[in-house]
DSSP file (Angstrom, degrees, kcal/mol; ACC not computed):
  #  RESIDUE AA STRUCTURE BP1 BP2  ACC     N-H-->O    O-->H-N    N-H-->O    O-->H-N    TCO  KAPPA ALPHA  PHI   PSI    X-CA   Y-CA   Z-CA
    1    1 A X              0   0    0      0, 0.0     2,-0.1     0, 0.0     3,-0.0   0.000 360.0 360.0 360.0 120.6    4.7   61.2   30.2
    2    2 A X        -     0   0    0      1,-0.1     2,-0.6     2,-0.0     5,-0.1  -0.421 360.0-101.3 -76.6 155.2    3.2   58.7   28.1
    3    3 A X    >   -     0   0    0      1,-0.2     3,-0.6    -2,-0.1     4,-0.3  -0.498  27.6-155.7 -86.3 110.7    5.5   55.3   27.9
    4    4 A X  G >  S+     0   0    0     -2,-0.6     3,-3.6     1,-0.2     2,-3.3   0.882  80.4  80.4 -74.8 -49.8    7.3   55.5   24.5
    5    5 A X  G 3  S+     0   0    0      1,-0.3    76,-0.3     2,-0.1    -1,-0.2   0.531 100.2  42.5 -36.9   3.6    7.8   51.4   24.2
    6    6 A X  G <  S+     0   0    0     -2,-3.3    -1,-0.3    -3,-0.6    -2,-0.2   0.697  86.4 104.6-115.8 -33.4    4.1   51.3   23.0
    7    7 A X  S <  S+     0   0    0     -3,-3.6     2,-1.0    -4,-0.3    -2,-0.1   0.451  76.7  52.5 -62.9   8.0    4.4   54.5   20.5
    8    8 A X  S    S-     0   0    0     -4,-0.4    -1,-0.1   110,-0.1    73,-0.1  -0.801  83.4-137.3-150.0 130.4    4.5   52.5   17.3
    9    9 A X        -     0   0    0     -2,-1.0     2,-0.7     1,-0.1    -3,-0.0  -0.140  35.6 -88.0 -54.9 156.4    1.8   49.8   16.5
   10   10 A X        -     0   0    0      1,-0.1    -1,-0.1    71,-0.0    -2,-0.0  -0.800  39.8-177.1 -91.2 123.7    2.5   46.5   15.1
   11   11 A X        +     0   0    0     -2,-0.7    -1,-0.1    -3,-0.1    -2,-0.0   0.238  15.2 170.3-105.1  13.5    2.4   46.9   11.6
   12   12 A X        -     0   0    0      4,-0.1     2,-0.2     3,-0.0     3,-0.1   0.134  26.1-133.9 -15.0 153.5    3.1   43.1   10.7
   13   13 A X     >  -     0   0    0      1,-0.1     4,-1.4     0, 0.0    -1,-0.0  -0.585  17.8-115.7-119.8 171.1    2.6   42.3    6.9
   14   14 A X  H  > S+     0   0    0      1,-0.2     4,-0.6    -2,-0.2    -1,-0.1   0.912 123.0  55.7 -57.7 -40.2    0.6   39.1    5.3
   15   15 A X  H  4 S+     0   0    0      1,-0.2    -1,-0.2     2,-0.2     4,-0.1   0.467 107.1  45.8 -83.6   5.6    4.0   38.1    4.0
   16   16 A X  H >> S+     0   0    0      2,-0.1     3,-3.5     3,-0.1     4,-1.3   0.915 116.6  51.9 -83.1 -60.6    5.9   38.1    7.9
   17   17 A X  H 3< S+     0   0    0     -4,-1.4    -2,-0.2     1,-0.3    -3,-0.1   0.496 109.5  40.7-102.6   6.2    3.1   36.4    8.8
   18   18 A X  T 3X S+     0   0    0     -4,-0.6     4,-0.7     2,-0.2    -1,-0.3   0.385 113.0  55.5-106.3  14.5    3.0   33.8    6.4
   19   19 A X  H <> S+     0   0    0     -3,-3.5     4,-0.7     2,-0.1    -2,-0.2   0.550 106.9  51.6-111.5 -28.1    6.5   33.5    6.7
   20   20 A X  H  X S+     0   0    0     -4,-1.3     4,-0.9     2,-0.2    -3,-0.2   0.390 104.7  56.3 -51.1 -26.0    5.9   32.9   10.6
   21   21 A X  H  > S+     0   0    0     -5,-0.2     4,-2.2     2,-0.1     3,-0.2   0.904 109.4  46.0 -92.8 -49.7    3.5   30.3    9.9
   22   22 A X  H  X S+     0   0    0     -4,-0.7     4,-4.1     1,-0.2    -2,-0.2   0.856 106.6  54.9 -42.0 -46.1    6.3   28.3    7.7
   23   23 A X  H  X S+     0   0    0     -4,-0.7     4,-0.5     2,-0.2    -1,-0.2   0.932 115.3  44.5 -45.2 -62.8    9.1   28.7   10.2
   24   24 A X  H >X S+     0   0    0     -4,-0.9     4,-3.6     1,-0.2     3,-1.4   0.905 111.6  50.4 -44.7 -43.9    6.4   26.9   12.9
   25   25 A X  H 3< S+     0   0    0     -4,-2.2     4,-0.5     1,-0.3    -2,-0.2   0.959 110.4  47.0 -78.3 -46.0    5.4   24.6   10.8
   26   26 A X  H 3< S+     0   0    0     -4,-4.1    -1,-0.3     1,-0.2    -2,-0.2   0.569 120.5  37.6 -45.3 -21.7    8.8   23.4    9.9
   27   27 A X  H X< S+     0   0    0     -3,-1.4     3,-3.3    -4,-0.5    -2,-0.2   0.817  89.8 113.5-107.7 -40.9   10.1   23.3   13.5
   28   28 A X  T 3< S+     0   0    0     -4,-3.6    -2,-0.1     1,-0.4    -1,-0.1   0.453  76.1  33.3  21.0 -73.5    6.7   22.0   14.7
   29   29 A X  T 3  S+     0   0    0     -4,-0.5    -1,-0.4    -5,-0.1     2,-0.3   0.378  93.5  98.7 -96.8  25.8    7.6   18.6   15.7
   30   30 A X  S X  S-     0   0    0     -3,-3.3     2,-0.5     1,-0.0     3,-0.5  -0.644  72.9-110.3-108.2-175.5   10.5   18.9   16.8
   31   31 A X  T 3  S+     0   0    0     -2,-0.3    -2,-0.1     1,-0.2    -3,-0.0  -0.782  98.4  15.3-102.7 129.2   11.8   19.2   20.5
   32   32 A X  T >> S+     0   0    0     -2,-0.5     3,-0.9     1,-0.0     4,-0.6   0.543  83.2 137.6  97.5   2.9   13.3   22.3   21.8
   33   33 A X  H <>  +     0   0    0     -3,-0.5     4,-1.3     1,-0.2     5,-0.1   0.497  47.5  81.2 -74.3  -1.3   11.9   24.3   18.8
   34   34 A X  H 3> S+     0   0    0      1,-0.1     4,-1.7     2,-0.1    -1,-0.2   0.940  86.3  57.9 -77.5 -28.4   10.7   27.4   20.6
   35   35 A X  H <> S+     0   0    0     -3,-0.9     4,-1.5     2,-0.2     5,-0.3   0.771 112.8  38.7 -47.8 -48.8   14.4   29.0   20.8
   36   36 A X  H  X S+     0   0    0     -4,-0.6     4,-1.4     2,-0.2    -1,-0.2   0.840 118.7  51.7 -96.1 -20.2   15.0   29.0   16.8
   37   37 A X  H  X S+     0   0    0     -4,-1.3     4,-1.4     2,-0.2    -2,-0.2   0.985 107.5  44.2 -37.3 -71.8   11.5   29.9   16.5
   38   38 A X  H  X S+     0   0    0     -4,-1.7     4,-2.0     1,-0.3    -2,-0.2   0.930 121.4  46.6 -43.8 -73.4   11.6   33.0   19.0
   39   39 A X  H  X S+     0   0    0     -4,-1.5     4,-2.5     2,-0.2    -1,-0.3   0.918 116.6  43.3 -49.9 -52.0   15.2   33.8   16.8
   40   40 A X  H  X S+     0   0    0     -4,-1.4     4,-1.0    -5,-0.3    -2,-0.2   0.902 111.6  58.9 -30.7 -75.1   13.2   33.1   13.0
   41   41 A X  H >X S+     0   0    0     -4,-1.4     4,-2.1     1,-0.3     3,-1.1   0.779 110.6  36.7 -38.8 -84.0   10.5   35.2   14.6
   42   42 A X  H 3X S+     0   0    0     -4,-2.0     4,-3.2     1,-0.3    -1,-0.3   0.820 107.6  63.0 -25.3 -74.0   12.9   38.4   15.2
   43   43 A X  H 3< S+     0   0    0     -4,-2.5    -1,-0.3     1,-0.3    -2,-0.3   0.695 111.9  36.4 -51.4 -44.1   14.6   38.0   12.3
   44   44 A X  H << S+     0   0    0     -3,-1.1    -1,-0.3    -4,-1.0    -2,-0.2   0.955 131.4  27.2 -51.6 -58.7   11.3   38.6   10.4
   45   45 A X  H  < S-     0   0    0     -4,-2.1    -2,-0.2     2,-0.2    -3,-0.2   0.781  99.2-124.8-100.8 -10.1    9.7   41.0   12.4
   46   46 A X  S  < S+     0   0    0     -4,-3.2     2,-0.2    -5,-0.5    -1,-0.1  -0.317  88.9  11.7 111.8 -26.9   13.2   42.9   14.2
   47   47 A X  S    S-     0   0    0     -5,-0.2     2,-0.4    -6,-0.1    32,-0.2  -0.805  88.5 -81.3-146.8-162.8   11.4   42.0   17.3
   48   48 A X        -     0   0    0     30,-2.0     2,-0.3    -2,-0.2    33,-0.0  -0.853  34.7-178.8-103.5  70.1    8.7   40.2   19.5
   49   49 A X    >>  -     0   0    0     -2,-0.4     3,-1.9     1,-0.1     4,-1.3  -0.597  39.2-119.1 -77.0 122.7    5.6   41.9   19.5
   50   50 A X  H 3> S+     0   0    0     -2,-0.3     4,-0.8     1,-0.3    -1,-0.1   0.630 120.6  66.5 -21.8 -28.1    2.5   40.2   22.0
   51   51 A X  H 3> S+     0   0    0      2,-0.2     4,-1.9     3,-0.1    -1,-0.3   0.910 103.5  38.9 -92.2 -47.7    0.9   40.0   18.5
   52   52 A X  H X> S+     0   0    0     -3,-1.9     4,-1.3     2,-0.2     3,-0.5   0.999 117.3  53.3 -69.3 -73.8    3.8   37.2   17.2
   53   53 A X  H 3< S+     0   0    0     -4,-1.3    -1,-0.2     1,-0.3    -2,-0.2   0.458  98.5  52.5 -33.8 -25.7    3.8   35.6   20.2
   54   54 A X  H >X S+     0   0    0     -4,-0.8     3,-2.4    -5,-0.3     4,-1.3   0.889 108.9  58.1 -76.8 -50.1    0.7   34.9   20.6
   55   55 A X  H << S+     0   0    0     -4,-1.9     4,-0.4    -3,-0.5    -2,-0.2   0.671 107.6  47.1 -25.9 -31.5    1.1   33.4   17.0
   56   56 A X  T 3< S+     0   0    0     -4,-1.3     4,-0.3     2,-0.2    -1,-0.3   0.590 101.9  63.2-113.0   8.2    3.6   31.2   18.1
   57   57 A X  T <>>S+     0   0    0     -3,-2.4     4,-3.2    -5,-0.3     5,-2.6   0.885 112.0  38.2 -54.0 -73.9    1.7   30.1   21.1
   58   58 A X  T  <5S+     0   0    0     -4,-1.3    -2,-0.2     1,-0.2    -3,-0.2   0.666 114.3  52.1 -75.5 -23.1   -0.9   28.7   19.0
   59   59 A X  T  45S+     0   0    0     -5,-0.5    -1,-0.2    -4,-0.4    -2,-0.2   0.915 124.2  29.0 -75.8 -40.3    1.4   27.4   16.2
   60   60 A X  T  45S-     0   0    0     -4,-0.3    -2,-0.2     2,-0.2    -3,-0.2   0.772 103.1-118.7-107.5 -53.1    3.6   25.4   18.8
   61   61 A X  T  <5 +     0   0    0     -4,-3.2     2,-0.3     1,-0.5    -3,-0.2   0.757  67.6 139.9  90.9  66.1    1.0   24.5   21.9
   62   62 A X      < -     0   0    0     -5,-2.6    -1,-0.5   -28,-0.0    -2,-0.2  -0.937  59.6-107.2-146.0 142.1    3.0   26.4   24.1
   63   63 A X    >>  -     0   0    0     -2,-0.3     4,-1.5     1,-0.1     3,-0.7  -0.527  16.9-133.6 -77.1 150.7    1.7   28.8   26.9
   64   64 A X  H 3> S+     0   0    0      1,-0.3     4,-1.5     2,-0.2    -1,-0.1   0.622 114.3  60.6 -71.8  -0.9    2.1   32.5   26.1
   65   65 A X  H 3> S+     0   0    0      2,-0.1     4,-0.9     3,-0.1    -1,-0.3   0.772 109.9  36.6 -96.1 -12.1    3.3   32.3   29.9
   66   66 A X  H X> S+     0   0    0     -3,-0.7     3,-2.0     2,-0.2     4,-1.9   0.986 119.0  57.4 -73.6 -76.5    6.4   29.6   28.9
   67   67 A X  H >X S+     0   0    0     -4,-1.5     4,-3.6     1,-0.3     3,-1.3   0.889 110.9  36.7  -0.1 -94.1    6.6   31.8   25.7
   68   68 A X  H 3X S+     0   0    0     -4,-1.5     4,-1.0     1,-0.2    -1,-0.3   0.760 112.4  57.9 -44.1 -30.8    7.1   35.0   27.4
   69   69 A X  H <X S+     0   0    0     -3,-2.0     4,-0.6    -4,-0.9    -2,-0.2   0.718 109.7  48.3 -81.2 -25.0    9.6   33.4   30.4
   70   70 A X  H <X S+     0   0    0     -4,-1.9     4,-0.7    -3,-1.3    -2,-0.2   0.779 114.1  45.1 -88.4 -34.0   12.0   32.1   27.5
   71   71 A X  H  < S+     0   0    0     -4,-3.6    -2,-0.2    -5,-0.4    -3,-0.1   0.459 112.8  53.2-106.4   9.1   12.0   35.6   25.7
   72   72 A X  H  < S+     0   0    0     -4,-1.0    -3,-0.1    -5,-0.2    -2,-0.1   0.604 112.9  45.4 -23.0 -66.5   12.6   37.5   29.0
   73   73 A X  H  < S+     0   0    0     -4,-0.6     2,-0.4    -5,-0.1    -2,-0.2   0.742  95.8  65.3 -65.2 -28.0   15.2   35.6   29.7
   74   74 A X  S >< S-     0   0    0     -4,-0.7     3,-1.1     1,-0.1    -1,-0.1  -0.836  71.3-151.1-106.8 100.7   17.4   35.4   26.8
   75   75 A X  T 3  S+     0   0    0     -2,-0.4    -1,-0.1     1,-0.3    -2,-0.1   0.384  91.5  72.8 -73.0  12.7   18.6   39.2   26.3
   76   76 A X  T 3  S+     0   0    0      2,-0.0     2,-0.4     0, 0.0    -1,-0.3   0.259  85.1  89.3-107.2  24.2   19.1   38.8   22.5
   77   77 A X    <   -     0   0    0     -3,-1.1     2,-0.5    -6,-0.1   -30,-0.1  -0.930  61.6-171.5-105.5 110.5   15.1   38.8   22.6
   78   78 A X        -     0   0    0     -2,-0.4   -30,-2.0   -32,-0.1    -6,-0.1  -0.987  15.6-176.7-125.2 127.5   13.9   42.1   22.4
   79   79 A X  S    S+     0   0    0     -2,-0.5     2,-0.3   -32,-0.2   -29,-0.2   0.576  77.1  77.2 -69.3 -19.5    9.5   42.8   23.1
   80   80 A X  S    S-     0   0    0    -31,-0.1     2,-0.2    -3,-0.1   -32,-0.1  -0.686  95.3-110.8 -99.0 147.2   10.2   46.3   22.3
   81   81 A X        -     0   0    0     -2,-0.3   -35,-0.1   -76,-0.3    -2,-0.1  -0.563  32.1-125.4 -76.9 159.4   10.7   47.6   18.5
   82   82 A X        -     0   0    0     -2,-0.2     2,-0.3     1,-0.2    44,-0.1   0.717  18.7-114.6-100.7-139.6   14.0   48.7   17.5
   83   83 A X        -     0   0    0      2,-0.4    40,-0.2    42,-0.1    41,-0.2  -0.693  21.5-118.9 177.5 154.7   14.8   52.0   16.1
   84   84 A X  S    S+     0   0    0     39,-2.9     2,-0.2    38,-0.5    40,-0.2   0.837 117.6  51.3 -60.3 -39.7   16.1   52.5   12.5
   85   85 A X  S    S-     0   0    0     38,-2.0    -2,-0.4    -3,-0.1     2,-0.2  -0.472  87.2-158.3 -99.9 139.7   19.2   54.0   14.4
   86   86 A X        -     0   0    0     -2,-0.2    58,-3.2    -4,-0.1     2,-0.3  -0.777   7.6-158.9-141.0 107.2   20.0   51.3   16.9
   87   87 A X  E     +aB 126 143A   0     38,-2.2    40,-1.2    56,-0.3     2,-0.4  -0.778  12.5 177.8 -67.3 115.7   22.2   52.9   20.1
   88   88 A X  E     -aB 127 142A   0     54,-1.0    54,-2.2    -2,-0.3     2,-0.2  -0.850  11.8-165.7-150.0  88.6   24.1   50.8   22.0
   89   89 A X  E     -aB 128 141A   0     38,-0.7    40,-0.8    -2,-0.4     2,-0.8  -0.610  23.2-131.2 -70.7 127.1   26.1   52.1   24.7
   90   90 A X  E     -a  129   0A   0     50,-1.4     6,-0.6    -2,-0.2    50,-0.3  -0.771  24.9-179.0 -91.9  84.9   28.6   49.6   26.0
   91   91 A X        +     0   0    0     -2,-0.8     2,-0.2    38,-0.8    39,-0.1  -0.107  35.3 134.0 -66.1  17.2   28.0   49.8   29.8
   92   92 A X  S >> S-     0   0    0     37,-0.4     3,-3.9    -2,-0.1     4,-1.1  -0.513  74.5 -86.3 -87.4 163.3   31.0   47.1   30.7
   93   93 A X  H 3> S+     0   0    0      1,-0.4     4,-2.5    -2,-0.2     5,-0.2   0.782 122.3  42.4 -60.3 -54.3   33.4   47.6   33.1
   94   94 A X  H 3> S+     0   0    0      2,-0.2     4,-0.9     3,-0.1    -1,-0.4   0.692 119.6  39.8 -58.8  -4.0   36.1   49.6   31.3
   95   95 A X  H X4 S+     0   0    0     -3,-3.9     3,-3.1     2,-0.2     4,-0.4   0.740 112.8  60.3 -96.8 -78.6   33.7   52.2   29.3
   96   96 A X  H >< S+     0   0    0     -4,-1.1     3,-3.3    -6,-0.6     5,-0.4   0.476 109.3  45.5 -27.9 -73.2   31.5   52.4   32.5
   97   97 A X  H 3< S+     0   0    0     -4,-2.5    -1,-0.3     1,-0.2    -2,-0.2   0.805 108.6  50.4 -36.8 -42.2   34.5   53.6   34.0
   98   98 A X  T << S-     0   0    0     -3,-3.1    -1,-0.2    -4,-0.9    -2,-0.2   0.241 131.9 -75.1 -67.3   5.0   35.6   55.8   31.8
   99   99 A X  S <  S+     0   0    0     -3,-3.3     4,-0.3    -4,-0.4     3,-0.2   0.788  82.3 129.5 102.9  11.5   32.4   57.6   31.5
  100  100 A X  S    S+     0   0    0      2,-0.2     4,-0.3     1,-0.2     5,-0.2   0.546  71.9  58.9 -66.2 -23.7   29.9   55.7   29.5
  101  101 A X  S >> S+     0   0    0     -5,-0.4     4,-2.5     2,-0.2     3,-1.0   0.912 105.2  55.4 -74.3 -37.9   26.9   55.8   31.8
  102  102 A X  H 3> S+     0   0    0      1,-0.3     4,-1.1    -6,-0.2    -2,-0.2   0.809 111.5  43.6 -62.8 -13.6   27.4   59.5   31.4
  103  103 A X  H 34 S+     0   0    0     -4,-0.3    -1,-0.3     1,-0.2    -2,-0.2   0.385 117.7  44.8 -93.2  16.1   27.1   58.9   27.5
  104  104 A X  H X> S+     0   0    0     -3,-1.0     4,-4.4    -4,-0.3     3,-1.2   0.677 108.3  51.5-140.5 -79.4   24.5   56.8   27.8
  105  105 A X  H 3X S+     0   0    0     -4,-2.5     4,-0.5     1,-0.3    -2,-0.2   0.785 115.2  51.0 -43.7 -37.8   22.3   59.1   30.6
  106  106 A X  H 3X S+     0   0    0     -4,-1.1     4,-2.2     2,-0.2    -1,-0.3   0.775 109.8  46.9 -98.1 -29.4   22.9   62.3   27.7
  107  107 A X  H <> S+     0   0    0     -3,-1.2     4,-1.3     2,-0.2    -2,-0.2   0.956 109.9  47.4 -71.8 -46.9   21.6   60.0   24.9
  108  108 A X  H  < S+     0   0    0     -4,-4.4    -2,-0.2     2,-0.2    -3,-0.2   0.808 120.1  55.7 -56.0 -19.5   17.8   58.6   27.5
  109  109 A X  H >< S+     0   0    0     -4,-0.5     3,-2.5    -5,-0.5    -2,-0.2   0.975 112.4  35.0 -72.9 -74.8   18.2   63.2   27.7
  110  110 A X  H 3< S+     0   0    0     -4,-2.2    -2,-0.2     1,-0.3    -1,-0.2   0.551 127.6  34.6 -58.7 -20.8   18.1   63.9   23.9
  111  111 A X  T 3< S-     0   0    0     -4,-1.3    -1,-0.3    -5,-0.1     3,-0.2   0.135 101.5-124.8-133.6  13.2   16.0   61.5   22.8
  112  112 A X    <   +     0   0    0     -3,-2.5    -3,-0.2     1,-0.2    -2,-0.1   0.448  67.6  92.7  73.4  -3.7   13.5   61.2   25.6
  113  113 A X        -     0   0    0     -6,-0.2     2,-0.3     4,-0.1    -1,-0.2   0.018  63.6-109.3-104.8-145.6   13.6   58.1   26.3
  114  114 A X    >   -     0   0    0     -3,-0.2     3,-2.1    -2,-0.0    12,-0.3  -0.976  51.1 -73.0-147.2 164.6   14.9   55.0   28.4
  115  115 A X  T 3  S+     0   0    0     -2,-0.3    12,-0.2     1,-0.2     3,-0.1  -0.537 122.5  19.4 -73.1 161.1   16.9   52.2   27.8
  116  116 A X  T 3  S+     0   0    0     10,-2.6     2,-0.2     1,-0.4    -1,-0.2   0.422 100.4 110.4  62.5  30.5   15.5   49.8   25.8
  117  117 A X    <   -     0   0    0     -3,-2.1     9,-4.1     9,-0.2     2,-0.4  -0.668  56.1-136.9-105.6 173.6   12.6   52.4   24.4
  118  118 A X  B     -D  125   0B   0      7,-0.2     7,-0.3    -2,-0.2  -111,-0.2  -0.962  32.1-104.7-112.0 127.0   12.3   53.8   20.4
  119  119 A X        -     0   0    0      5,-0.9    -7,-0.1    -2,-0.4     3,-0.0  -0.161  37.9-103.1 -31.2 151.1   11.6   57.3   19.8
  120  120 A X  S    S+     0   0    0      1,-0.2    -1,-0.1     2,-0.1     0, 0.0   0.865 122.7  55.5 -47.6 -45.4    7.8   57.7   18.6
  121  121 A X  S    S-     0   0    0      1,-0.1    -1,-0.2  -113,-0.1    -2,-0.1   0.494 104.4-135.8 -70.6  -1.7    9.3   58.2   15.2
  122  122 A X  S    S+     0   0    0     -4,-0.1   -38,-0.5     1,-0.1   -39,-0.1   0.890  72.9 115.3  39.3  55.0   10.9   55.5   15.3
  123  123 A X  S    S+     0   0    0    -40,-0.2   -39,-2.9     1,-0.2   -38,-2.0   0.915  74.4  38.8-111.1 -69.2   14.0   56.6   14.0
  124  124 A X        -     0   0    0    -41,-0.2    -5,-0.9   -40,-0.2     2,-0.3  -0.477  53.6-173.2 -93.9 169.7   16.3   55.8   17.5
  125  125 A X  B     -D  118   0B   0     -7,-0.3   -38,-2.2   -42,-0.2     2,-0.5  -0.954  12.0-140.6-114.9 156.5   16.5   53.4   20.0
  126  126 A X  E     +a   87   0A   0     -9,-4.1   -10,-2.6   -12,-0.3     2,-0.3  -0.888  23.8 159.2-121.0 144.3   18.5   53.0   23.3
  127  127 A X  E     -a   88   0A   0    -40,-1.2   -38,-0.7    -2,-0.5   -12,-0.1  -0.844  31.9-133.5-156.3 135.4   19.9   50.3   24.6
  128  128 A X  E     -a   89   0A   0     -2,-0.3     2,-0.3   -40,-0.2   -38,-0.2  -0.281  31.9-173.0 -73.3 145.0   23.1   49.2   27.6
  129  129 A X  E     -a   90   0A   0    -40,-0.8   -38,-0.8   -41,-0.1     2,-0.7  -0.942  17.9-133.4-146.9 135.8   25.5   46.5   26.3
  130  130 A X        -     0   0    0     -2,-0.3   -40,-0.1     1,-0.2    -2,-0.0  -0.753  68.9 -22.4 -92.7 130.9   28.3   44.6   28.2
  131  131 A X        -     0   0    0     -2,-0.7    -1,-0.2     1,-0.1   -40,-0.1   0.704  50.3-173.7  61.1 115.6   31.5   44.3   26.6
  132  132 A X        -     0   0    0     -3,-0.1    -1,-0.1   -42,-0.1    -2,-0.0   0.229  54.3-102.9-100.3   4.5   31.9   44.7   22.8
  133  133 A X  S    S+     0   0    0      1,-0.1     2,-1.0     2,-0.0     3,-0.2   0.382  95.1 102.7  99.9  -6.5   35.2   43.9   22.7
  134  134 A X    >>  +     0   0    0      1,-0.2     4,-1.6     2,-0.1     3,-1.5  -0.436  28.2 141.7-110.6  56.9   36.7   47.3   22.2
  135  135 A X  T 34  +     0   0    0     -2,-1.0    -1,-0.2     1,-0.2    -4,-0.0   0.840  67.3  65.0 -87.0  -1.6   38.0   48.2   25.5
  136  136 A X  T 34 S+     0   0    0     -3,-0.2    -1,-0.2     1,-0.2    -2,-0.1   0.726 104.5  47.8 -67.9 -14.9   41.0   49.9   24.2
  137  137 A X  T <4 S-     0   0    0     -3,-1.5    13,-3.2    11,-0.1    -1,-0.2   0.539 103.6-157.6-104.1 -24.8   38.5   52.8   22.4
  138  138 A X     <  +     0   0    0     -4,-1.6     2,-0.2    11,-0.1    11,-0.1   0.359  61.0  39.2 -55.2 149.3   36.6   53.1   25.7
  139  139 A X  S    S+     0   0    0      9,-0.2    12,-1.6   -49,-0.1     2,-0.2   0.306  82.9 177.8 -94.8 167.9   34.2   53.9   25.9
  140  140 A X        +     0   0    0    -50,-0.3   -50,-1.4     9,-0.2     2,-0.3  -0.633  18.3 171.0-105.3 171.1   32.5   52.6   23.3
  141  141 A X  E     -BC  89 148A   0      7,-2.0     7,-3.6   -52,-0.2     2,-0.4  -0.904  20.3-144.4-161.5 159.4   29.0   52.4   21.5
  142  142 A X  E     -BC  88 147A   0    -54,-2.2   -54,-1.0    -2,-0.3     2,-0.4  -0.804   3.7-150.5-116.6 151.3   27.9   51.0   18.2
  143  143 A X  E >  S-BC  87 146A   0      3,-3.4     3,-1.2    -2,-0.4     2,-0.4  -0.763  80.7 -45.0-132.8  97.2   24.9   52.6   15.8
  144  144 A X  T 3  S-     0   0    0    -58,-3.2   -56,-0.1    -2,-0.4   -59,-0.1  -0.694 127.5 -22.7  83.8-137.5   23.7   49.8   14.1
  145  145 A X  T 3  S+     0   0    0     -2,-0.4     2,-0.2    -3,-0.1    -1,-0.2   0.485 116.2 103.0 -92.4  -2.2   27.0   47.8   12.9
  146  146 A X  E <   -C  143   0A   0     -3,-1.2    -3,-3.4     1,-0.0     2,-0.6  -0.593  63.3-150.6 -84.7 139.8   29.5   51.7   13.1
  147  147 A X  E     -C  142   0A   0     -2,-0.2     2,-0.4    -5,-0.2    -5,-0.2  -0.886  11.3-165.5-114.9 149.5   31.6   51.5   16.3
  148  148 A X  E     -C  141   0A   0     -7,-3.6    -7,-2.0    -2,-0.6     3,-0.2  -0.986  15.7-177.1-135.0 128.7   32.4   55.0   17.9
  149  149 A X        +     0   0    0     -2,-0.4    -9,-0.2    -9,-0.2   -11,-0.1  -0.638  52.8  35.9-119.6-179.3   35.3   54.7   20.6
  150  150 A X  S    S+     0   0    0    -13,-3.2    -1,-0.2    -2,-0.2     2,-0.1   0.740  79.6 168.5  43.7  39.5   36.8   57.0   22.8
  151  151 A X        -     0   0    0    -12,-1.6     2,-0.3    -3,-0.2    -1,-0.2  -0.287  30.2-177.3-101.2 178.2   33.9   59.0   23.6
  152  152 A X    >   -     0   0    0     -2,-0.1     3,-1.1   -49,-0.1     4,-0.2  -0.926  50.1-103.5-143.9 152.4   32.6   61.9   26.3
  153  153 A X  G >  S+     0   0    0     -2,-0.3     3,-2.0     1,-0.2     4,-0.3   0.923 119.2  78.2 -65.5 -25.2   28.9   63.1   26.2
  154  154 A X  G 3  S+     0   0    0      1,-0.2     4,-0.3     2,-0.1     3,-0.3   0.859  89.3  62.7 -31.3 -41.2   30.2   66.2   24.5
  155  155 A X  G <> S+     0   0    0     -3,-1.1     4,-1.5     1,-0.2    -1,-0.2   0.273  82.9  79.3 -84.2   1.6   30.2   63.5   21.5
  156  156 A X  H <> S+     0   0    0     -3,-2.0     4,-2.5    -4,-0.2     5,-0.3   0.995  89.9  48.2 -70.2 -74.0   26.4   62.9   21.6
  157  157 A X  H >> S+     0   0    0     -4,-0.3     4,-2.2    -3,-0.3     3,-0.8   0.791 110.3  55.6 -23.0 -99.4   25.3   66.0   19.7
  158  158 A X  H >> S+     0   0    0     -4,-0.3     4,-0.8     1,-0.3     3,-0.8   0.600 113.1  39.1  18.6-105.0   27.9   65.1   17.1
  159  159 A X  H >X S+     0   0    0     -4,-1.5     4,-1.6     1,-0.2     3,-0.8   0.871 114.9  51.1 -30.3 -58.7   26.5   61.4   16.5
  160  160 A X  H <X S+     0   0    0     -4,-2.5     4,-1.9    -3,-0.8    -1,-0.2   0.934  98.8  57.2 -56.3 -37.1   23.2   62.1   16.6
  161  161 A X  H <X S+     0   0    0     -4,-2.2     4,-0.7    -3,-0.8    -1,-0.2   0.809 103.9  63.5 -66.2 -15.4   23.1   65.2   14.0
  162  162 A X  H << S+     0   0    0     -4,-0.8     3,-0.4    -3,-0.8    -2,-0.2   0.955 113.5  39.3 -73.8 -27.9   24.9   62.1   11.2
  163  163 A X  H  < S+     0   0    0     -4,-1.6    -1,-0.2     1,-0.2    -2,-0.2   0.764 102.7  65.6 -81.4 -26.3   21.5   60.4   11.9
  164  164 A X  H  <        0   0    0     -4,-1.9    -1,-0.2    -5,-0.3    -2,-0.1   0.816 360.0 360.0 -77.9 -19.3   19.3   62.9   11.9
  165  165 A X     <        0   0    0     -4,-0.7    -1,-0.2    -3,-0.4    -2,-0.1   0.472 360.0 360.0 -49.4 360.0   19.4   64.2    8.0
């Protein structure tokens, strides 16, 4: 099975990437500027593509291996593209109990993937989260900014067919 985290190219625009260059230039001298970059950088392109990074490599004077070790580390850094649909199974302690790995395990089923992949189509992504705050609905998951509590795997089908029209 080929590795779905690759299936959609980086389709960067003139205007991301001249909108990337401003963001450098502006943080440019200062100290500590790779962090609010990295964050700019998302916020323009929804993630961190090797293509941006290298971009911000050269903009900064920073090695792509510093680069890469700061947006590893920091989980609100994603290298992979996103999904329109963004799945976010809350894998903290109460949903986990309660069955969330199984809702989790039935979404990587239907959709073919793994955490932290997009469908080819780029329509979903999956991704584990700890603790959203909702343990009283658990488990929980969010799609995008909609929170769905008090779920079973039964409930996958369900959720997925509102996205799929």
């Amino acid at each position: 099975m080929a590795n779905k985290k690759c299936a959609i190219a980086f389709s960067g625009t003139q205007e991301q990437e001249q909108e990337l260059m401003e963001v450098i230039s502006s943080y440019k001298e200062e100290k500590g500027a790779l962090m609010p970059v990295l964050q700019k950088a998302q916020e323009i392109y929804g993630y961190l593509p090797v293509e941006v990074l290298q971009m911000i490599s050269t903009g900064l004077d920073i090695s792509m291996a510093e680069i890469y070790g700061v947006a590893t580390f920091y989980s609100q850094f994603s290298l992979n593209p996103k999904g329109k649909y963004k799945i976010s199974v809350c894998l903290g302690t109460a949903c986990y109990v309660k069955g969330a790995g199984d809702i989790f395990d039935k979404f990587a089923e239907k959709l073919d993937i793994k955490g932290g992949e997009c469908t080819p189509d780029g329509k979903f992504s999956l991704d584990a989260c700890r603790c959203i705050g909702a343990c009283g609905l658990a488990p929980v998951l969010t799609v995008n900014d909609e929170v769905y509590g008090r779920l079973s795997a039964d409930d996958v089908d369900d959720i997925l067919a509102k996205y799929s029209e």
